[in-house]
ChimeraX commands (.cxc) that place a marker at each C-alpha (Angstrom):
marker #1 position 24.20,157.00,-133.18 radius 0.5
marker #1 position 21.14,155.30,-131.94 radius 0.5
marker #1 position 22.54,151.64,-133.40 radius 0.5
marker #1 position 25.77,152.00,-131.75 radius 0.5
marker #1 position 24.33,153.08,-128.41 radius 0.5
marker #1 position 21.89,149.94,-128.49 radius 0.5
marker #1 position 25.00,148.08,-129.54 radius 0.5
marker #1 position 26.63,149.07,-126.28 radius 0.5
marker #1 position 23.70,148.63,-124.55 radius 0.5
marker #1 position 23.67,144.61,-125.82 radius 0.5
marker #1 position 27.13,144.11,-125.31 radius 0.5
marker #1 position 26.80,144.94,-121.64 radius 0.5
marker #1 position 23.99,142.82,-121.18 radius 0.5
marker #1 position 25.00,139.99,-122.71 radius 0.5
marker #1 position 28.80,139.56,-124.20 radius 0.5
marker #1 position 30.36,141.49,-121.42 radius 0.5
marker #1 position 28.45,139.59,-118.82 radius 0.5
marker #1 position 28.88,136.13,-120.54 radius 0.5
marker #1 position 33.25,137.49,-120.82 radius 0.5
marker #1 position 32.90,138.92,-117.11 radius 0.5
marker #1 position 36.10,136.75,-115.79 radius 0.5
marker #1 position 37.66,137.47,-119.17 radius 0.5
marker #1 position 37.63,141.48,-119.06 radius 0.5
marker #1 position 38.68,140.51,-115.45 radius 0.5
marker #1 position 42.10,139.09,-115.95 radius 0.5
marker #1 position 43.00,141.17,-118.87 radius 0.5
marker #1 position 42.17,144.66,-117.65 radius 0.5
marker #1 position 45.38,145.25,-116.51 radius 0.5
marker #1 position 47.70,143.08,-118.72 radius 0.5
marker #1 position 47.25,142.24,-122.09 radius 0.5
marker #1 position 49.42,139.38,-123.91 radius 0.5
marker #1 position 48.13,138.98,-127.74 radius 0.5
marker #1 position 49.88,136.05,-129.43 radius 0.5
marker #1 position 49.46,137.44,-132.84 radius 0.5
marker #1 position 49.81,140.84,-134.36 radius 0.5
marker #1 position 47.03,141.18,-137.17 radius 0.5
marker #1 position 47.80,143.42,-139.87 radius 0.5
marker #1 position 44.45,144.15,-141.85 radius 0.5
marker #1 position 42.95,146.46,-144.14 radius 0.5
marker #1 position 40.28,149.19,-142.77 radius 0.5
marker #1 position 37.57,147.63,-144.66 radius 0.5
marker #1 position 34.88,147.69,-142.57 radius 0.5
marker #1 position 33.66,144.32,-143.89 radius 0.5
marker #1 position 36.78,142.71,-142.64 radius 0.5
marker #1 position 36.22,142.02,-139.14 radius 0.5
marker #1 position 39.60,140.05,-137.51 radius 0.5
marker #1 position 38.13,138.41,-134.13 radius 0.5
marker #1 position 35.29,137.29,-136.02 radius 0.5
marker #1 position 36.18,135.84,-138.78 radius 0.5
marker #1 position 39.44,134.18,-136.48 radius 0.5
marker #1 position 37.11,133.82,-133.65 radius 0.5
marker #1 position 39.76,135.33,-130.89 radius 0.5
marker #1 position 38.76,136.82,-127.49 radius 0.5
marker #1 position 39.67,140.15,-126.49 radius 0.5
marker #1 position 43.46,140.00,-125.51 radius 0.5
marker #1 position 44.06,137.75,-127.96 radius 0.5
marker #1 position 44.89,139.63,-131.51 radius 0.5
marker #1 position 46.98,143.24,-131.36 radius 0.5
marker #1 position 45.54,144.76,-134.12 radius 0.5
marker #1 position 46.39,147.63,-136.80 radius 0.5
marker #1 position 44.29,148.53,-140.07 radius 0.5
marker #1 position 44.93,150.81,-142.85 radius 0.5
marker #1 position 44.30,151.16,-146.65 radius 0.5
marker #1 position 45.31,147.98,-147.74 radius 0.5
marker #1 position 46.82,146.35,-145.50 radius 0.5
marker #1 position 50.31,148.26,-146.03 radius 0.5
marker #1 position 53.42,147.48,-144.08 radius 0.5
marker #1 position 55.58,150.87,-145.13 radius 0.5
marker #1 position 59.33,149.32,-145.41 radius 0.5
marker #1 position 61.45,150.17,-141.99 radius 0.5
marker #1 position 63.70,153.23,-141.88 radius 0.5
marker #1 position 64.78,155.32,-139.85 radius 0.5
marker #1 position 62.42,158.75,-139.08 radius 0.5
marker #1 position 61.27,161.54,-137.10 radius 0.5
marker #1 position 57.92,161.55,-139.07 radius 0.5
marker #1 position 54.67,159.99,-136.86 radius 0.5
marker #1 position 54.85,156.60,-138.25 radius 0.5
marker #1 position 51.32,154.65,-137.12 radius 0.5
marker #1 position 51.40,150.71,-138.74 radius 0.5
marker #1 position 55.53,151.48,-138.31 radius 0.5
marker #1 position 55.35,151.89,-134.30 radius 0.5
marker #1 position 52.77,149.45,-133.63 radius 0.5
marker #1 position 54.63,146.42,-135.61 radius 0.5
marker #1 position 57.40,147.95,-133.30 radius 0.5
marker #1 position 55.30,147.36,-130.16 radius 0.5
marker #1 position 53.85,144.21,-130.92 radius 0.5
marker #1 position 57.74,142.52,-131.80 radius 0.5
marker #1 position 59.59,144.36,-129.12 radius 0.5
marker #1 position 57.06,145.18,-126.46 radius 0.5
marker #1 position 54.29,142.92,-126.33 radius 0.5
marker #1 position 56.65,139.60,-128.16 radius 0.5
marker #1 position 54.11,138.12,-130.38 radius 0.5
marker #1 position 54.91,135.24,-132.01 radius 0.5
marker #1 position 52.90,135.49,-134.91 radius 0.5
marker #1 position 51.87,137.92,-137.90 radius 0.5
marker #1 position 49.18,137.88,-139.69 radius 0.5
marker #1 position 48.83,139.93,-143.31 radius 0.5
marker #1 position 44.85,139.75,-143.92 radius 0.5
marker #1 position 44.42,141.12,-147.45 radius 0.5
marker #1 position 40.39,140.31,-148.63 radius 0.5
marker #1 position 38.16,140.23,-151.69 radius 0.5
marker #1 position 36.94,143.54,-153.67 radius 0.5
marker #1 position 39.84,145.54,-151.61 radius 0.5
marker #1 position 39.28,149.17,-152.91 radius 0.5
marker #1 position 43.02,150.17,-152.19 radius 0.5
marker #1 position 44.31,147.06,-154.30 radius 0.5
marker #1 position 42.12,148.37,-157.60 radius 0.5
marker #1 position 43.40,151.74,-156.91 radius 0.5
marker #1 position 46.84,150.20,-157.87 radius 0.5
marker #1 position 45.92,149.62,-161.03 radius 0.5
marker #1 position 44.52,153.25,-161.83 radius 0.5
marker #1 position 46.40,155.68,-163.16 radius 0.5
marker #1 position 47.78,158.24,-160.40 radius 0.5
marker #1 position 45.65,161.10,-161.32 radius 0.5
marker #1 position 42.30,159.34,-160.63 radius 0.5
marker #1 position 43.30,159.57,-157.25 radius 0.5
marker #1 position 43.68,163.23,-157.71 radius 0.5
marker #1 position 40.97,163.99,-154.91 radius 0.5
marker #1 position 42.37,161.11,-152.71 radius 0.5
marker #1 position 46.07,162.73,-151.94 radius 0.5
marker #1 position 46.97,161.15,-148.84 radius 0.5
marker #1 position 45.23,157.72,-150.27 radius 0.5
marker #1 position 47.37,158.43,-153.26 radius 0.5
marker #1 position 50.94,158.83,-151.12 radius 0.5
marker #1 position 50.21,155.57,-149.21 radius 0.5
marker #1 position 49.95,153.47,-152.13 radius 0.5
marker #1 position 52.57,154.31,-153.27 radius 0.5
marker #1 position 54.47,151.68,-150.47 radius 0.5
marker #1 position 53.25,149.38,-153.23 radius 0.5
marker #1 position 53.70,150.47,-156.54 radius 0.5
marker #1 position 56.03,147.38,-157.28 radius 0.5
marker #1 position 52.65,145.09,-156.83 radius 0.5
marker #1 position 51.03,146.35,-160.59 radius 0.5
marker #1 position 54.19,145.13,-162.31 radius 0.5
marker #1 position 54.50,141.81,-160.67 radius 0.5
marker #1 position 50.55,141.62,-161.21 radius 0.5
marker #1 position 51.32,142.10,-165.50 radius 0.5
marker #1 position 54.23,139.31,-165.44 radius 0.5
marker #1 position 51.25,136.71,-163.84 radius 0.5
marker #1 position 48.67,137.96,-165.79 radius 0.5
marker #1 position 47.29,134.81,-168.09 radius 0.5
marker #1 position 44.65,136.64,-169.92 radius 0.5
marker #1 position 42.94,139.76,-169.39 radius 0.5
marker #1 position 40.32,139.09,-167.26 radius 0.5
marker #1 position 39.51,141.70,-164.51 radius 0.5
marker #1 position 38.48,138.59,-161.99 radius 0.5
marker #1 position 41.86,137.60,-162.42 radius 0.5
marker #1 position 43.54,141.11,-161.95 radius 0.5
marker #1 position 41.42,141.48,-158.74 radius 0.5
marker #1 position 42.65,138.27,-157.38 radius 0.5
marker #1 position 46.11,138.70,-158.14 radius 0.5
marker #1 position 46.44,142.04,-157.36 radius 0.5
marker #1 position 45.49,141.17,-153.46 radius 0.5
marker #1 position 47.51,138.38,-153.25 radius 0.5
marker #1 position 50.52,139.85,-154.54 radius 0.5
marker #1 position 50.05,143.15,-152.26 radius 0.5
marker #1 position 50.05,140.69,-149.04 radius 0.5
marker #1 position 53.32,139.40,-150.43 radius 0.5
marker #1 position 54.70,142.48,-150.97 radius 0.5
marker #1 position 54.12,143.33,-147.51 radius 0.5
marker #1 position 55.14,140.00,-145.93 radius 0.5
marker #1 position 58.48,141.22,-147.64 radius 0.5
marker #1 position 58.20,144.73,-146.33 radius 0.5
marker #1 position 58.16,143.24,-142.93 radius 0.5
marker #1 position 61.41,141.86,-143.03 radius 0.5
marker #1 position 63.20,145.07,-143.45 radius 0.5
marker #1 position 62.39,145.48,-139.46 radius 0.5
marker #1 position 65.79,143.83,-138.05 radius 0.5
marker #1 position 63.96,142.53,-135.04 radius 0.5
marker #1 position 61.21,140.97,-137.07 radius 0.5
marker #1 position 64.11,139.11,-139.16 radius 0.5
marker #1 position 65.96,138.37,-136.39 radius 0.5
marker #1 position 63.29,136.72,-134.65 radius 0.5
marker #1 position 61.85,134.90,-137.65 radius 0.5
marker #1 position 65.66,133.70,-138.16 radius 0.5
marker #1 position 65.21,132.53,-134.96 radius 0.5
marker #1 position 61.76,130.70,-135.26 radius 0.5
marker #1 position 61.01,132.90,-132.70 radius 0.5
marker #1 position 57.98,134.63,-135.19 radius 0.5
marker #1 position 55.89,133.15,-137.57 radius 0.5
marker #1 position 54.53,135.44,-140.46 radius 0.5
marker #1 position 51.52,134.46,-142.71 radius 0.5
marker #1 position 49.82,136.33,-145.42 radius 0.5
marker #1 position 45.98,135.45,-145.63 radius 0.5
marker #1 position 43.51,136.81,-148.51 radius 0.5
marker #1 position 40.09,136.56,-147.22 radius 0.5
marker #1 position 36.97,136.42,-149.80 radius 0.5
marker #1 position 33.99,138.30,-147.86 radius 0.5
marker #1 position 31.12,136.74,-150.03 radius 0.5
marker #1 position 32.02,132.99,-148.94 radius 0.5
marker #1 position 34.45,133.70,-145.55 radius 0.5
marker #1 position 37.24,131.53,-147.38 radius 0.5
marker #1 position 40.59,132.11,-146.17 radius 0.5
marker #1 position 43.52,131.70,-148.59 radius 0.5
marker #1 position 47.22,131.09,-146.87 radius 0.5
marker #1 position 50.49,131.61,-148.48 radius 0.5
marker #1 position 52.29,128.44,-148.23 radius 0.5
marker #1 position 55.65,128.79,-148.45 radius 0.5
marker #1 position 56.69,125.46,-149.79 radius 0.5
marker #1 position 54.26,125.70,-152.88 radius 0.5
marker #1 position 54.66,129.11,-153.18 radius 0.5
marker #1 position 50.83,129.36,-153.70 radius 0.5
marker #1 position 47.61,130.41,-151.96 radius 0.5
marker #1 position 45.61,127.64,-150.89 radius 0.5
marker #1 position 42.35,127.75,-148.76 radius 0.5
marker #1 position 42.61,126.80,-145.59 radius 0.5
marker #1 position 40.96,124.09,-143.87 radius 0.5
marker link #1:1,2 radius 0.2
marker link #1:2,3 radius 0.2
marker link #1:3,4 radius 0.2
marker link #1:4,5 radius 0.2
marker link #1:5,6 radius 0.2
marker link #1:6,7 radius 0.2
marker link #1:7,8 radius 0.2
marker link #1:8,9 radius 0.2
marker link #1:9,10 radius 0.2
marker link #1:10,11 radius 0.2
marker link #1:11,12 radius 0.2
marker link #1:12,13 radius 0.2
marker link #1:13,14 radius 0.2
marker link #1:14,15 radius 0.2
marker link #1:15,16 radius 0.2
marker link #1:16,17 radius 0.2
marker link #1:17,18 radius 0.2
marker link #1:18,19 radius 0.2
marker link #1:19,20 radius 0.2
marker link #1:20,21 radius 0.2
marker link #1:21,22 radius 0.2
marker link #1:22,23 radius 0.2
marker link #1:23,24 radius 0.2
marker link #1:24,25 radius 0.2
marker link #1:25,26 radius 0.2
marker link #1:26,27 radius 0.2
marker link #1:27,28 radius 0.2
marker link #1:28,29 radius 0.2
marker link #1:29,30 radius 0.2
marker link #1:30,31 radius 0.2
marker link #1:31,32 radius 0.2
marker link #1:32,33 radius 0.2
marker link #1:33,34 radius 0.2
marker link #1:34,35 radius 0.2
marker link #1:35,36 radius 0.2
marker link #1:36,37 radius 0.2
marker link #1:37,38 radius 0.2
marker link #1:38,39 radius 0.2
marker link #1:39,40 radius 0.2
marker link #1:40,41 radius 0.2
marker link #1:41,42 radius 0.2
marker link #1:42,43 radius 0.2
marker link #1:43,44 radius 0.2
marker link #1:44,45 radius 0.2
marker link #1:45,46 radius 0.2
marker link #1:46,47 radius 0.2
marker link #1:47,48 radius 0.2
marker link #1:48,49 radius 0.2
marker link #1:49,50 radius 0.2
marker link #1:50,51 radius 0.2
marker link #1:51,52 radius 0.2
marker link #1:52,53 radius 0.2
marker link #1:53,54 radius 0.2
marker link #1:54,55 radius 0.2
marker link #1:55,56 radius 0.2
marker link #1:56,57 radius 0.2
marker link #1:57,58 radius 0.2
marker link #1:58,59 radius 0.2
marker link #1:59,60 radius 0.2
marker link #1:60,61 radius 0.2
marker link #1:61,62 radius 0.2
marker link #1:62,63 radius 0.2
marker link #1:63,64 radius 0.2
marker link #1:64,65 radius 0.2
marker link #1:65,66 radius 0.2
marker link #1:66,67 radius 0.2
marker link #1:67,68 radius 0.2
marker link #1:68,69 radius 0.2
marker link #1:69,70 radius 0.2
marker link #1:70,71 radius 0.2
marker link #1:71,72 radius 0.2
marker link #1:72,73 radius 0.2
marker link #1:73,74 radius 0.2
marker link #1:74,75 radius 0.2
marker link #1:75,76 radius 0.2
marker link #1:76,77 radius 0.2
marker link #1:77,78 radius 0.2
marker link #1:78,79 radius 0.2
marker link #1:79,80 radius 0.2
marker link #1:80,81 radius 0.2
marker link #1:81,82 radius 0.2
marker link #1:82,83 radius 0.2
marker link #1:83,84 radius 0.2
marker link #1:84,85 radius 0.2
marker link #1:85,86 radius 0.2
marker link #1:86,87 radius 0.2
marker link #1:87,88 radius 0.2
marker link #1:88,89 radius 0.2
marker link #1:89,90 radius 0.2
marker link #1:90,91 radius 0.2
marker link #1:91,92 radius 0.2
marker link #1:92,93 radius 0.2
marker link #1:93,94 radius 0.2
marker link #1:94,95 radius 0.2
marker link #1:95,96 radius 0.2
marker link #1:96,97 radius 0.2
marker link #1:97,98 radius 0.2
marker link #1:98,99 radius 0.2
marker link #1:99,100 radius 0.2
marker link #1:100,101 radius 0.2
marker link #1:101,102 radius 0.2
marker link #1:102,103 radius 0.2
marker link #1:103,104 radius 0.2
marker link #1:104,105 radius 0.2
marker link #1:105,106 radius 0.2
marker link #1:106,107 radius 0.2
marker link #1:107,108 radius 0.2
marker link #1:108,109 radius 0.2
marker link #1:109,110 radius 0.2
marker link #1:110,111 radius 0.2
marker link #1:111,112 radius 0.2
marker link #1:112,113 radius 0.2
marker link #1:113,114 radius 0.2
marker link #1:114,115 radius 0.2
marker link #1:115,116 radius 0.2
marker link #1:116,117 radius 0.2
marker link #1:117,118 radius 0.2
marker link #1:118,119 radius 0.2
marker link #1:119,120 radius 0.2
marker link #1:120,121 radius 0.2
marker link #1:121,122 radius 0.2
marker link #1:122,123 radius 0.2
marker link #1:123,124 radius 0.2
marker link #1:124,125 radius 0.2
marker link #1:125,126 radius 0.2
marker link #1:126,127 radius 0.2
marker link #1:127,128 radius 0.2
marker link #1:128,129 radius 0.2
marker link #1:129,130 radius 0.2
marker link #1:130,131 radius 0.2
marker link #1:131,132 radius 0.2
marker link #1:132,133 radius 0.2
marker link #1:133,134 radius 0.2
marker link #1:134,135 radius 0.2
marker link #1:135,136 radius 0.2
marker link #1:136,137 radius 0.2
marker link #1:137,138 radius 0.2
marker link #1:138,139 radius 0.2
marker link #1:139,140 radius 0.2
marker link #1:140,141 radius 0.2
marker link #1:141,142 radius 0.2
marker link #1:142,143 radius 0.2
marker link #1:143,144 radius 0.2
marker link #1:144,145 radius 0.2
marker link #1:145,146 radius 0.2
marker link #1:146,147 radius 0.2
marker link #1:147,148 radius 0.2
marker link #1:148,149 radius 0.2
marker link #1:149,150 radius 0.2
marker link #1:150,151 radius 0.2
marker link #1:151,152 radius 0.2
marker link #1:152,153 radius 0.2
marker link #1:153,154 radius 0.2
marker link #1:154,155 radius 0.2
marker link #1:155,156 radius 0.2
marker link #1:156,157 radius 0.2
marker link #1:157,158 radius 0.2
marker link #1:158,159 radius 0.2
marker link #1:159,160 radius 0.2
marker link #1:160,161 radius 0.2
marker link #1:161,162 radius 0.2
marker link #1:162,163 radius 0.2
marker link #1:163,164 radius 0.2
marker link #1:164,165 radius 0.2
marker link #1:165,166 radius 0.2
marker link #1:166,167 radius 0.2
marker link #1:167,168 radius 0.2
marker link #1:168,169 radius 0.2
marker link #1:169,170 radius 0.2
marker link #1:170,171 radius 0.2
marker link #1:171,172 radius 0.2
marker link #1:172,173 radius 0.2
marker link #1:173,174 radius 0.2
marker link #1:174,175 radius 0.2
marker link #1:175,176 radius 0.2
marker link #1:176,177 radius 0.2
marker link #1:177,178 radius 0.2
marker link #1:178,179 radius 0.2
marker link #1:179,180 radius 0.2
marker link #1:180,181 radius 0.2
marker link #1:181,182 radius 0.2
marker link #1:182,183 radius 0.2
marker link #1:183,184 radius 0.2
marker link #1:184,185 radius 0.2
marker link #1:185,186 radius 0.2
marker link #1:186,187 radius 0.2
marker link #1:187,188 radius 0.2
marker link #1:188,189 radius 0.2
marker link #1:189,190 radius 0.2
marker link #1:190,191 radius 0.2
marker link #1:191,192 radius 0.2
marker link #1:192,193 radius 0.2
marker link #1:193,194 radius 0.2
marker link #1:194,195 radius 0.2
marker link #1:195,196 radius 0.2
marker link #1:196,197 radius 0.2
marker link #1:197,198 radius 0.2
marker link #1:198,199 radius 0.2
marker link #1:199,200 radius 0.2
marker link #1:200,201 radius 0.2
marker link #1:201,202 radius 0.2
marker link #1:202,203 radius 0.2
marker link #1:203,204 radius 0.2
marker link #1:204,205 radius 0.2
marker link #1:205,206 radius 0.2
marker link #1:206,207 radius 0.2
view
């Protein structure tokens, strides 16, 4: 508790001072252009390692970085309502998938179910991508587990780049070329960014 409260205490002496005008204009508006869908790594950090200002990124984590298809529900749908908000409400015009590196969600696709046994709700969530081990055998090469890891991530932040379209009003608007949609994969140990490029149908590092 102590490191957070000195935290505080340094961002109000120093970034909140230095983004005075900033917190300004936004504090009663905000108008994000992108909608960042990341896992809840904590060594994934989106306006750092984009280096966006507050206001600029509407932003939802979970285990993963899972978009659950669209459908229809009465359940409380989290990632499902906020994708809502950011299309409908707040108009983005750009999503972001942000798998990473050594993503412990992504291995646990490749366990069987009942080593997750003491995980239940970690267990049910994964299940949005139980296609992804499948795909993962077909592109195997070899067996190394480098290359599992690897492909594992990438091919989750396809699957959910595919998941996304199942929202009408995402498809509609990226009919449109009103919305954008990129899947990155991130690599924490060298803060290389990957980006599916849809004309080579590969990941290639950006920059």
């Amino acid at each position: 508790m102590e490191r957070l409260f000195n935290g505080y205490m340094k961002f109000m002496a120093e970034d909140f001072e230095r983004h005075r005008d900033l917190f300004q204009e936004i504090s009663r508006k905000q108008n994000p252009h992108t909608l960042f869908i990341g896992c809840s790594d904590s060594r994934v950090v989106p306006n750092l390692i984009t280096q966006t200002d507050p206001g600029e990124l509407f932003i939802v984590r979970n285990i993963a970085n899972i978009v659950p298809p669209y459908r229809q529900t009465e359940e409380y749908v989290a990632t499902t309502s906020v994708i809502e908000y950011a299309v409908l409400a707040l108009k983005v015009d750009t999503i972001v998938v942000c798998g990473h590196s050594n993503c412990g969600g992504c291995a646990a696709l490749n366990l069987p179910p009942e080593r997750l046994d003491h995980l239940p709700h970690v267990r049910k969530w994964l299940e949005v991508s139980r296609e992804v081990k499948g795909r993962v055998d077909r592109l195997m090469t070899g067996d190394s587990p480098e290359e599992r890891e690897w492909l594992t991530e990438q091919v989750n932040v396809l699957v959910q780049m595919k998941n996304l379209l199942t929202y009408p009003y995402v498809a509609e608007r990226y009919r449109q070329g009103k919305l954008n949609i990129h899947g990155w994969h991130y690599i924490i140990e060298t803060g290389e960014i990957y980006n599916f490029n849809d004309d080579t149908q590969l990941f290639e590092l950006l920059g």
